[in-house]
C-alpha positions as CSV (number, residue, x, y, z in Angstrom):
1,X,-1.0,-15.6,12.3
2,X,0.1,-13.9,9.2
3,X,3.4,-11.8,10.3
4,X,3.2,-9.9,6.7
5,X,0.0,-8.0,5.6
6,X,-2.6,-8.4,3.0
7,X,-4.6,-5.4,1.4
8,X,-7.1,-6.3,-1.6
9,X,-8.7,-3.5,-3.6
10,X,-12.0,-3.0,-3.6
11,X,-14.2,-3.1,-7.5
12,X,-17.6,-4.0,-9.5
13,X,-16.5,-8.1,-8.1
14,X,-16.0,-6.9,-4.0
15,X,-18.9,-4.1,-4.2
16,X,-21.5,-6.6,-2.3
17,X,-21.4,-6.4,1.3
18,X,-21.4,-10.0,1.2
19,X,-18.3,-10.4,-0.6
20,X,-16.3,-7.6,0.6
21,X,-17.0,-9.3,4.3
22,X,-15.6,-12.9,2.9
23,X,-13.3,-11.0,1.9
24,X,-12.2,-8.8,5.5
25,X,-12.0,-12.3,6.9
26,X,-8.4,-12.8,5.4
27,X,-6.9,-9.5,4.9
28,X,-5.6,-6.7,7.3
29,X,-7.0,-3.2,4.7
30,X,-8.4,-2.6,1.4
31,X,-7.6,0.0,-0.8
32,X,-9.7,2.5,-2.8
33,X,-8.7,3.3,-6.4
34,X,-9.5,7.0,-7.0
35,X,-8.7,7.0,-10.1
36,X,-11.5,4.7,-11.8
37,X,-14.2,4.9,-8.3
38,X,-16.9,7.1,-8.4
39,X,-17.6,8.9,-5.4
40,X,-20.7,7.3,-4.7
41,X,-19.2,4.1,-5.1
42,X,-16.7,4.7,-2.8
43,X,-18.9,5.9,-0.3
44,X,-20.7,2.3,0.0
45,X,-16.9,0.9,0.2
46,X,-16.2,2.7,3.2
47,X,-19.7,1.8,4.6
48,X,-19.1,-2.0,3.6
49,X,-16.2,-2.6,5.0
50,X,-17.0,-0.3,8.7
51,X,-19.8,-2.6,8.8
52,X,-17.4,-5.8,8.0
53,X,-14.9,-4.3,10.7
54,X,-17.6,-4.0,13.5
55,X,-19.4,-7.5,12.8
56,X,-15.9,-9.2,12.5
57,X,-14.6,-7.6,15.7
58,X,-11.1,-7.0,13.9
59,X,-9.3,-3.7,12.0
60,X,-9.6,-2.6,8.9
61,X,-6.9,-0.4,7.3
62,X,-8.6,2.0,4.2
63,X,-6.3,3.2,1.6
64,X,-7.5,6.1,-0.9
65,X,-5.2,5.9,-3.8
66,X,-4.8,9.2,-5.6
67,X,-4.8,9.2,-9.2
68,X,-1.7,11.4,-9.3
69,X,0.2,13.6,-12.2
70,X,-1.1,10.8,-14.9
71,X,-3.2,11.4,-17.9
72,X,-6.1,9.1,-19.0
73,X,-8.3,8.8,-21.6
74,X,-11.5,10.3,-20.9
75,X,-15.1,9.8,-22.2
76,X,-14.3,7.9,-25.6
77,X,-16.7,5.6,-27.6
78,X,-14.1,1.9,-27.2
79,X,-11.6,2.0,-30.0
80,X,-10.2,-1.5,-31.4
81,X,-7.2,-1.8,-33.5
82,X,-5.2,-4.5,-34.7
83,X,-0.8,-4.6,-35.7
84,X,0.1,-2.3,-38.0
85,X,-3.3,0.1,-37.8
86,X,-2.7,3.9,-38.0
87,X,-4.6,6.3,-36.3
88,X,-4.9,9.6,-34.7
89,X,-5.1,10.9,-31.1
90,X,-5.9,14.4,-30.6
91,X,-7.6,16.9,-28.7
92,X,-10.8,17.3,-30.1
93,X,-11.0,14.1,-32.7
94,X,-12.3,10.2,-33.4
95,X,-9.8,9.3,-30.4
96,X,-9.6,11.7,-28.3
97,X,-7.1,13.2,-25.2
98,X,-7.9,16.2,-23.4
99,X,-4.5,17.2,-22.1
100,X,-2.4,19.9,-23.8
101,X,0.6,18.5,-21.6
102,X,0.6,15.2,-23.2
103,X,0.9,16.6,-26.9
104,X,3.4,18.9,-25.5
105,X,5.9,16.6,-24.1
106,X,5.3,13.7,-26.6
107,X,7.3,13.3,-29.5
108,X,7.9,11.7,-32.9
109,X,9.1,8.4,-32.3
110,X,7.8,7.9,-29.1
111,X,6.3,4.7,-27.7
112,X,3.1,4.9,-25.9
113,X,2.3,2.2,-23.1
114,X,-1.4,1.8,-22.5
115,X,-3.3,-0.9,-19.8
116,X,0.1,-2.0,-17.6
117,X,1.6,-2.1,-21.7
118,X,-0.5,-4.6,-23.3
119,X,-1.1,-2.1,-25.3
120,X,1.4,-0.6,-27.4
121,X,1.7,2.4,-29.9
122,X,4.3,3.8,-32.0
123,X,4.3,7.8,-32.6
124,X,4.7,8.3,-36.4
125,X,4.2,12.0,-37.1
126,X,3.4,14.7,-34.8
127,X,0.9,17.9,-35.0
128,X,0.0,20.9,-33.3
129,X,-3.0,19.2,-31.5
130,X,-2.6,15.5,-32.3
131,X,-0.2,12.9,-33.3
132,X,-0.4,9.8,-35.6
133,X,-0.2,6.4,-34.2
134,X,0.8,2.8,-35.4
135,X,-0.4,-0.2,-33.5
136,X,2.7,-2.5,-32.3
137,X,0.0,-4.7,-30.8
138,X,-3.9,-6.1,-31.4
139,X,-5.7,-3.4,-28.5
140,X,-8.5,-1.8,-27.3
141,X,-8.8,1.9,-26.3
142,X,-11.5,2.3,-23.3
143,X,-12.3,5.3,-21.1
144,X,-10.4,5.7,-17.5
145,X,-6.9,4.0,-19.3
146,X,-3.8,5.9,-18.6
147,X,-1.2,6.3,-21.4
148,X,2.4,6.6,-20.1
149,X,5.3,7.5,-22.5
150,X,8.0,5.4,-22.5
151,X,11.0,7.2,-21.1
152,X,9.6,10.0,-19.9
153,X,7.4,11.4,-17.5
154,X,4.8,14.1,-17.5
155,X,5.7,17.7,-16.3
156,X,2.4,17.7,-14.2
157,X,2.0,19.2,-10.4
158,X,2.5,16.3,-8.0
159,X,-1.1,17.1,-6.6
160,X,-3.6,17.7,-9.3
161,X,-7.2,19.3,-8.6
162,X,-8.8,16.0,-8.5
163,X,-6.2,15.0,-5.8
164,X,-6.9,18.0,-3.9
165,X,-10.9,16.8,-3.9
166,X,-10.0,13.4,-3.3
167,X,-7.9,14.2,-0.6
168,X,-10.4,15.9,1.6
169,X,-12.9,13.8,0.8
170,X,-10.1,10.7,2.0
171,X,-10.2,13.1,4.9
172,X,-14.1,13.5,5.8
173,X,-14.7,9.8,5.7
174,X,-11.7,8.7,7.8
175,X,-9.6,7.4,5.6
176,X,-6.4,6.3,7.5
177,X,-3.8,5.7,5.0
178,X,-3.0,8.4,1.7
179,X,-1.0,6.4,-1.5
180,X,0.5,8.9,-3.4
181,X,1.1,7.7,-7.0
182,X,3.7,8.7,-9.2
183,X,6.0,10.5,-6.8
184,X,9.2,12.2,-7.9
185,X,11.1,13.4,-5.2
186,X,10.6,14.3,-1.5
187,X,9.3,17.7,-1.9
188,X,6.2,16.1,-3.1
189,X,5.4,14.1,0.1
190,X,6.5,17.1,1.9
191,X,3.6,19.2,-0.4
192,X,0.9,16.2,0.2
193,X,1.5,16.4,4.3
194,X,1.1,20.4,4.2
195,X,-2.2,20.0,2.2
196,X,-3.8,17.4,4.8
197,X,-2.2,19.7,7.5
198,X,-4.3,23.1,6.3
199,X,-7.2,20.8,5.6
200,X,-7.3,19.2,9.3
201,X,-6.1,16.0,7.6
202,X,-2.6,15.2,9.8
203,X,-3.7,12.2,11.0
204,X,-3.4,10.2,7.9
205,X,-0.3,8.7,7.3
206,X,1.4,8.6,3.7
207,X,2.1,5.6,1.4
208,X,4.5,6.6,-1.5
209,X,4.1,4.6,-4.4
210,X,7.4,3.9,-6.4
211,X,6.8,3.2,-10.1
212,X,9.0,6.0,-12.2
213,X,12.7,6.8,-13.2
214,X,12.5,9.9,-11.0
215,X,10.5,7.9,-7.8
216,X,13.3,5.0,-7.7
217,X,16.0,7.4,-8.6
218,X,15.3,9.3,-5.3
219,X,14.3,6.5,-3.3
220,X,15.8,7.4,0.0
221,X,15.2,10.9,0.1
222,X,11.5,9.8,-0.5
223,X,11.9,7.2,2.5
224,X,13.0,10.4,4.8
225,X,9.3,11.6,4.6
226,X,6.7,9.0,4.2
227,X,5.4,6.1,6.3
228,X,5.5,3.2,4.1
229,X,5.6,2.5,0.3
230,X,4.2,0.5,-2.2
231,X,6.6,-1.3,-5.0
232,X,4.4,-0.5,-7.8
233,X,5.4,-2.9,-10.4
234,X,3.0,-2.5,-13.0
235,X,4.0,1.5,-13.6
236,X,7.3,0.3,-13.0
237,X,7.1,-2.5,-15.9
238,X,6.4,0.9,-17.8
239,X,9.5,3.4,-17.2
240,X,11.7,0.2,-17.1
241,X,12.9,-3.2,-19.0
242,X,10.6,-6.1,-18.2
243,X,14.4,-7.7,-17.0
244,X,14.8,-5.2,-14.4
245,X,11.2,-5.1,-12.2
246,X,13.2,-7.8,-10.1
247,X,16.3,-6.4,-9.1
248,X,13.7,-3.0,-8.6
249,X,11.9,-4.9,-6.1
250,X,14.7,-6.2,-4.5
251,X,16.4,-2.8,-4.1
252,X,13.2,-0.8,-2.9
253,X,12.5,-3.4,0.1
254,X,15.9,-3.3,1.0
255,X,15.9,0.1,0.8
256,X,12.8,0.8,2.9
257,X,14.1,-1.8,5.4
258,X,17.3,0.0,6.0
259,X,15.6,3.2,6.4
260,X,13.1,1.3,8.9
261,X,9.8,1.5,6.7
262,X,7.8,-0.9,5.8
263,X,7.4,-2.0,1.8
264,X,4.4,-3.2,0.3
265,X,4.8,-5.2,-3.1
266,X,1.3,-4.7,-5.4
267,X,0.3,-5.2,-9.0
268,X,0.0,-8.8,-10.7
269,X,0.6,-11.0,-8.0
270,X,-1.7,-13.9,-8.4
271,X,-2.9,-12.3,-11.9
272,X,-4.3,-15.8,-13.2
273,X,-7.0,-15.7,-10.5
274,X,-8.8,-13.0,-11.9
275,X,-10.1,-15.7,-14.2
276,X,-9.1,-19.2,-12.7
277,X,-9.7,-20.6,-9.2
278,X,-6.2,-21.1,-8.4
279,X,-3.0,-19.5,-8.9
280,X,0.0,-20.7,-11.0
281,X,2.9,-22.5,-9.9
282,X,5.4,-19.2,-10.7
283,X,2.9,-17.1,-8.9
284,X,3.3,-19.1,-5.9
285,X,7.2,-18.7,-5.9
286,X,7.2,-14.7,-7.0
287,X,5.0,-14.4,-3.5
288,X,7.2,-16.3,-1.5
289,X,10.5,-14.7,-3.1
290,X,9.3,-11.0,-2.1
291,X,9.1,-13.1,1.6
292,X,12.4,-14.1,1.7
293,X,13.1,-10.5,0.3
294,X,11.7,-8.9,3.3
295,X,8.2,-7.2,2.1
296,X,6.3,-6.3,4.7
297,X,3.0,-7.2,3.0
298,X,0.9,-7.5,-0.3
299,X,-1.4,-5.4,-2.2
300,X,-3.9,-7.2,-4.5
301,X,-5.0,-5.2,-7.9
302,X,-7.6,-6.7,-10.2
303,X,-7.7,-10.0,-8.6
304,X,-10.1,-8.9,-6.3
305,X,-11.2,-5.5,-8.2
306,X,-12.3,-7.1,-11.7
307,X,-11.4,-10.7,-11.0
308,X,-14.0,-13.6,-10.9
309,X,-12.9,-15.1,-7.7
310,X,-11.6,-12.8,-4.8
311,X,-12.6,-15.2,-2.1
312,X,-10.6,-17.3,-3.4
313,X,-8.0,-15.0,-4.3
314,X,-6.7,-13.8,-0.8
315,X,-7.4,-17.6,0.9
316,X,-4.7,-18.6,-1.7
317,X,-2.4,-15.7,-0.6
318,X,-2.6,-16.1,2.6
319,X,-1.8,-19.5,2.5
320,X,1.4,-18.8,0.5
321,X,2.5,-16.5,2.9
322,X,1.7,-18.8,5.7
323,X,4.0,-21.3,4.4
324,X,6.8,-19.0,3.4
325,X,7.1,-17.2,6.9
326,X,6.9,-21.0,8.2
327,X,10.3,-22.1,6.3
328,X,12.0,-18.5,6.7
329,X,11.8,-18.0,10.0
330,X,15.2,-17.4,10.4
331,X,16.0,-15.2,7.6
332,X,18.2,-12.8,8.3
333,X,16.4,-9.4,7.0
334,X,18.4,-6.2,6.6
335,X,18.1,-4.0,10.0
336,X,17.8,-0.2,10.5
337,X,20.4,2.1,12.2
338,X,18.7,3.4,15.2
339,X,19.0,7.2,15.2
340,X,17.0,9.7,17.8
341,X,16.8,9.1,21.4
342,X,13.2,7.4,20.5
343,X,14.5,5.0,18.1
344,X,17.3,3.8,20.3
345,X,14.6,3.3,23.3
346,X,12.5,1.1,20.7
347,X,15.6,-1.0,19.3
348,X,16.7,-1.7,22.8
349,X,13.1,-2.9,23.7
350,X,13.3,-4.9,20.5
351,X,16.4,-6.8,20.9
352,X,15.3,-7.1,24.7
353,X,11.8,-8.9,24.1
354,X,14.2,-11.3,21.2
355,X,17.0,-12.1,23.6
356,X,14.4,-13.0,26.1
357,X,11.9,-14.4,24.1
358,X,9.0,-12.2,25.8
359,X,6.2,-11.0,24.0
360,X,6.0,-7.0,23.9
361,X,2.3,-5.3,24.3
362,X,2.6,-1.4,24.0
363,X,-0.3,1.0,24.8
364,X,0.1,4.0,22.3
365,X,-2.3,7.2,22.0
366,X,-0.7,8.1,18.6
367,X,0.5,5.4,17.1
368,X,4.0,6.4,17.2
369,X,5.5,4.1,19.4
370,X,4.3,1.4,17.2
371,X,5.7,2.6,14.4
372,X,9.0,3.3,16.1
373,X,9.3,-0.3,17.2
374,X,8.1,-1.5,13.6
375,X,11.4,0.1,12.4
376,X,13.4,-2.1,13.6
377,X,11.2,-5.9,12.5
378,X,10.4,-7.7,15.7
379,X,10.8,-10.9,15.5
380,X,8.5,-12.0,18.6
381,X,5.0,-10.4,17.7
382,X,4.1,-7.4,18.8
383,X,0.7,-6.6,20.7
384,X,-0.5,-2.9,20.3
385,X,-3.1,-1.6,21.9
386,X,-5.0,2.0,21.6
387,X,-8.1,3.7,22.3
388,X,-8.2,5.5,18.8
389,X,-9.5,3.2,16.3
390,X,-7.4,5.1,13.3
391,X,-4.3,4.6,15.1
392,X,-5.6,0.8,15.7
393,X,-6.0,0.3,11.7
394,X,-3.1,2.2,11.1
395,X,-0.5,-0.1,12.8
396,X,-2.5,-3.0,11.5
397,X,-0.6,-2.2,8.4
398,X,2.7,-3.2,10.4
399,X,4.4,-6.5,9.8
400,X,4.1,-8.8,13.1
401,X,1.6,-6.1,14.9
402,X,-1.6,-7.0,16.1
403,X,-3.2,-3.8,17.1
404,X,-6.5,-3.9,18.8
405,X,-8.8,-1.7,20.6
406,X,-9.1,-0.6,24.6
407,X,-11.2,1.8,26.1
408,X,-8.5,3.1,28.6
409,X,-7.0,6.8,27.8
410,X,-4.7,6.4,30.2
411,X,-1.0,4.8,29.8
412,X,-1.1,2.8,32.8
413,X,-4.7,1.5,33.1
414,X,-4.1,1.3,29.0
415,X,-1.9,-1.7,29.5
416,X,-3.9,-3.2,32.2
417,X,-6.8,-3.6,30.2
418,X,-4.8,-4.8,27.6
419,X,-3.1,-7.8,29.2
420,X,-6.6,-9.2,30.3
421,X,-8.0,-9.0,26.7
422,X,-4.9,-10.7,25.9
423,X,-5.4,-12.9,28.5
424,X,-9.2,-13.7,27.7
425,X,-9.0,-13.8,24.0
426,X,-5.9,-16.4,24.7
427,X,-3.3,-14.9,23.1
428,X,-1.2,-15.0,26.2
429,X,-1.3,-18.0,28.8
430,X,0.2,-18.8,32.1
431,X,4.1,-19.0,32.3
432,X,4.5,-16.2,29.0
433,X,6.6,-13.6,30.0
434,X,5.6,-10.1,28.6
435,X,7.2,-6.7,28.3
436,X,4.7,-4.1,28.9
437,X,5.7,-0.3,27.8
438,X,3.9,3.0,26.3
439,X,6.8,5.0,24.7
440,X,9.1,7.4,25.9
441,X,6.1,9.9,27.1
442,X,6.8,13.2,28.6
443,X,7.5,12.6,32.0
444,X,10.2,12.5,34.7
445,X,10.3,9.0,35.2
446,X,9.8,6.0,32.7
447,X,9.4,2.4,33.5
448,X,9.4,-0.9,31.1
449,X,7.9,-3.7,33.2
450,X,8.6,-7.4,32.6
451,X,6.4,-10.0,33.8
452,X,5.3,-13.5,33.7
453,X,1.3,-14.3,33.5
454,X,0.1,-16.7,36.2
């Protein structure tokens, strides 16, 4: 078993039931891209991949990625340009933009970044309600595209209308995880939790997606108030040098590890599989270097949105991963400070279950406990067990977690019924020892139990 995660986004090549099944059988969640899914598309995501979850007998994490504080072209006829081409885009023209914030915060000069920076344009002059453009590269403008300036970022809300529609609509079909793209600063998780709180929405946890100046800048303020986040290269290959993406990487999932969260690396991982059947050699190594690095899982983009073979795609991934954890078992990963009363309970049971080599099972009602315990990497696997199937597909985001579901409410009975699924589905045999715990609940008394299966 995987210890690190795998997410694939769903797209026109996983909308099949067929497919997106295949393609449940090798990953741990799939994400949602709200800024190029229609809602009715979405809708027969979610219904594709309940049904894989019940006929597969295992999890399913959903993300819903919110398009964010970005600005993207809208309903324009395709524009192709070669080097050197002029052109205009303006408010109302051949090319057009309809956001007054862009044309106020762009500037002579400028360079504008277009599809992860393929495409690239050069601001030559600048008007009232349009600019002039020269082509630094042979491109194609297409509806849905977002145009980041280079350098700079928009002065947009961090939750936009559309979020604020998205959002509840993440929270009448059950989404369990939130990304929020773009963030600046911890103030705008803080505004993202108050908005699912007033719309009956606290349930979903948050994943902050790092890919500006300002996001990286005030990385571990950010870290204070969400649950995980995602190392967004591609925006990041945007607001930065090409050279730096590495070191960024390296920093953000040493960062989130220190601050116990997990890290999620995304965006052009095994990119050649969107068109070939297997991946390249340097792919290969950039997936098992964010290993050794300590991600705690992957998040696939257009390989299995647009690609050709997504099948294939997260069978190759997971093999790579496989491997990697194989030769690194022993790496020595950059460990969290336990603070709270909570946390120091969960280290202790951590370092307990390594020093005797005993498997921990937890029975949790909210999922906290898990993610207490997650803080602090396990490195004997950890078996979590619920009777709320969001809280299941939640912690199934957790590196070394298998979470699975109970029918027991109760703590005690909870753990009872865990151990024999354990037991029956062989994941523990005669002569394992086990720590069994639920938390620090509310109560006068609290007891960790360590046994050995007969």
């Amino acid at each position: 078993m995987r210890k690190a995660k795998v997410i694939a986004t769903l797209g026109p090549s996983t909308t099949s039931y067929e497919t997106t099944k295949e393609v449940a059988k090798y990953v741990d969640g799939f994400r949602i891209n709200f800024s190029h899914a229609t809602e009715e598309e979405r809708t027969i995501y979610i219904k594709n991949i309940r049904r894989a979850e019940d006929e597969l007998n295992k999890p399913l994490a959903v993300i819903g990625d919110l398009q964010g504080p970005s600005i993207r072209f809208g309903k324009i006829k395709e524009k192709s340009f070669k080097v050197d081409d002029q052109f205009y885009i303006s408010l109302n023209g051949e090319v057009p933009l309809s956001s007054e914030v862009f044309f106020n915060d762009v500037s002579e000069k400028d360079l504008l970044l277009i599809d992860d920076g393929k495409v690239q344009l050069k601001v030559l002059r600048k008007y009232d309600d349009r600019i002039e453009v020269k082509a630094l590269s042979d491109g194609c403008l297409t509806p849905g595209k977002a145009i980041v300036i280079k350098g700079k970022e928009y002065s947009l809300p961090a939750i936009s209308p559309k979020d604020e529609q998205d959002i509840k609509w993440c929270i009448d079909n059950e989404v369990d995880y939130i990304a929020m793209s773009y963030v600046k600063k911890k103030s705008d998780v803080v505004a993202l939790r108050r908005f699912l709180e007033e719309n009956g929405g606290s349930s979903i946890k948050v994943m902050c997606k790092i890919e500006t100046n300002a996001g990286f800048k005030n990385l571990k303020e950010i870290l204070e108030e969400c649950d995980m986040v995602i190392v967004a290269r591609g925006d990041l290959g945007l607001h930065f040098s090409i050279e730096e993406i590495p070191f960024l990487q390296s920093k953000i999932i040493e960062e989130s590890l220190r601050n116990g969260k997990q890290a999620i690396v995304a965006t052009q991982l095994l990119t050649s599989m969107v068109e070939s059947v297997v991946p390249t050699r340097s792919e290969a190594v950039d997936v098992y270097n964010a290993i050794k690095e300590g991600t705690s899982g992957f998040l696939l983009t257009n390989e299995t949105s647009i690609g050709k073979h997504p099948v294939e795609t997260v069978m190759f991934l997971n093999k790579i991963i496989l491997l990697a954890e194989k030769e690194l078992v022993n790496l020595n990963i950059f460990e969290a400070k336990p603070q709270s009363l909570s946390d120091k309970f969960s280290y202790g049971l951590v370092k307990l279950s390594e020093a005797l080599e005993s498997t921990i099972v937890i029975y949790t009602k909210s999922g906290n406990t898990a993610f207490r315990i997650a803080k602090f990497r396990p490195k004997i696997r950890v078996y979590s067990s619920s009777a709320n199937k969001r809280v299941v597909r939640q912690i199934n985001l957790l590196w070394n977690f298998e979470p699975f579901l109970v029918e027991e409410k109760d703590y005690e009975n909870g753990l009872e019924n865990a151990i024999s699924l354990l037991v029956k589905r062989n994941k523990l045999k005669p002569g394992d020892s086990v720590i069994l715990t639920y938390g620090l609940a509310d109560r006068p008394h609290h007891i960790i139990r360590l046994i050995r299966l007969q």
